[in-house]
C-alpha positions, 0 to 999 in steps of 0.5 A, spaced: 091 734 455 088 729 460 082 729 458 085 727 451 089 721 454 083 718 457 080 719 451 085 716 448 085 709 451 078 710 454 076 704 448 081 700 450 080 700 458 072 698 455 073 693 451 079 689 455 073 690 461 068 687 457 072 682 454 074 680 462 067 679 464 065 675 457 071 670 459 069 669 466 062 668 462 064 663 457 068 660 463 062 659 467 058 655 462 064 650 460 064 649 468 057 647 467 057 643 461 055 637 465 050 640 470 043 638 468 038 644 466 044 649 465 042 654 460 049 656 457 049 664 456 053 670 452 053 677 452 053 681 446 061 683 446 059 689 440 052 691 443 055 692 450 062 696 447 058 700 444 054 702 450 060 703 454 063 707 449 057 712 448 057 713 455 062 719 457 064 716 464 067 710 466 064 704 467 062 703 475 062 697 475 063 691 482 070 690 480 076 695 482 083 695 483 086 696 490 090 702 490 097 702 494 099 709 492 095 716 491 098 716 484 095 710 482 089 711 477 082 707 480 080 702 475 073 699 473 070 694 471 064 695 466 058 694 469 053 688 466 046 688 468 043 680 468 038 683 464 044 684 459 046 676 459 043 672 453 042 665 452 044 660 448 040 658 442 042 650 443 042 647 435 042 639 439 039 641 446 041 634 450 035 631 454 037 633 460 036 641 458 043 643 458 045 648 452 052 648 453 055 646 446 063 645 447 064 646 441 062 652 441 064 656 447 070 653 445 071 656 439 068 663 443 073 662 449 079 662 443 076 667 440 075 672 445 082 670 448 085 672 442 081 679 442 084 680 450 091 679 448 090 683 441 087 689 445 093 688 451 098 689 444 095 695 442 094 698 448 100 698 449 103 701 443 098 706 444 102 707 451 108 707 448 108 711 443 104 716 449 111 716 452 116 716 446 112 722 445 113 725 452 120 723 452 122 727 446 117 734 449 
């Protein structure tokens, strides 16, 4: 039964892992669109799900939740490597080096906000239908 929960909501947990992680990734290239030489960077969102997805145990990764209760459930983050981060291909690279194309990680970070808050929604419909079907029982 519990291994059907965590199955359950194990994608879930991924996607809203990585997507944290990729936010933070596209934060730090916005962050540095005026430092000279910054090579802006990206991770593949579809490649690393699918990696996370196929492994059979949570993701360790540097990220954990402090827990105040033994009733709590530990989460993590999924791990990922610096080897995994991608760069940017600039399409007008500015003199000074920078990649980072405002536009662009404009677009992303709406884009991959959008996609959080979409998981949040469906995350919680999955909890909340978990639990009308737990309260009928």
């Amino acid at each position: 039964m519990l291994d059907k929960l965590d199955n359950t909501l194990r994608f879930q947990q991924e996607a809203l892992g990585l997507l944290t992680q990729r936010q933070n990734i596209l934060a730090s290239n916005i962050a540095n669109a005026d430092t000279p030489g910054y090579l802006a960077r990206d991770i593949d969102f579809s490649e690393q799900l699918k990696s996370a997805v196929e492994r059979n145990t949570p993701a360790q990764g540097p990220l954990t939740l402090s827990l105040t209760s033994g009733s709590h459930i530990p989460a993590v983050a999924p791990a990922i490597d610096n080897g995994q981060l991608l760069y940017r291909i600039p399409d007008q690279p500015s003199a000074d080096g920078n990649t980072v194309d405002m536009d662009r990680e404009r677009i992303s970070f709406a884009d991959n906000n959008m996609k959080y808050q979409t998981s949040l929604t469906v995350l919680g419909g999955q909890i909340k239908g978990m639990m009308s079907v737990i309260g009928q029982g």
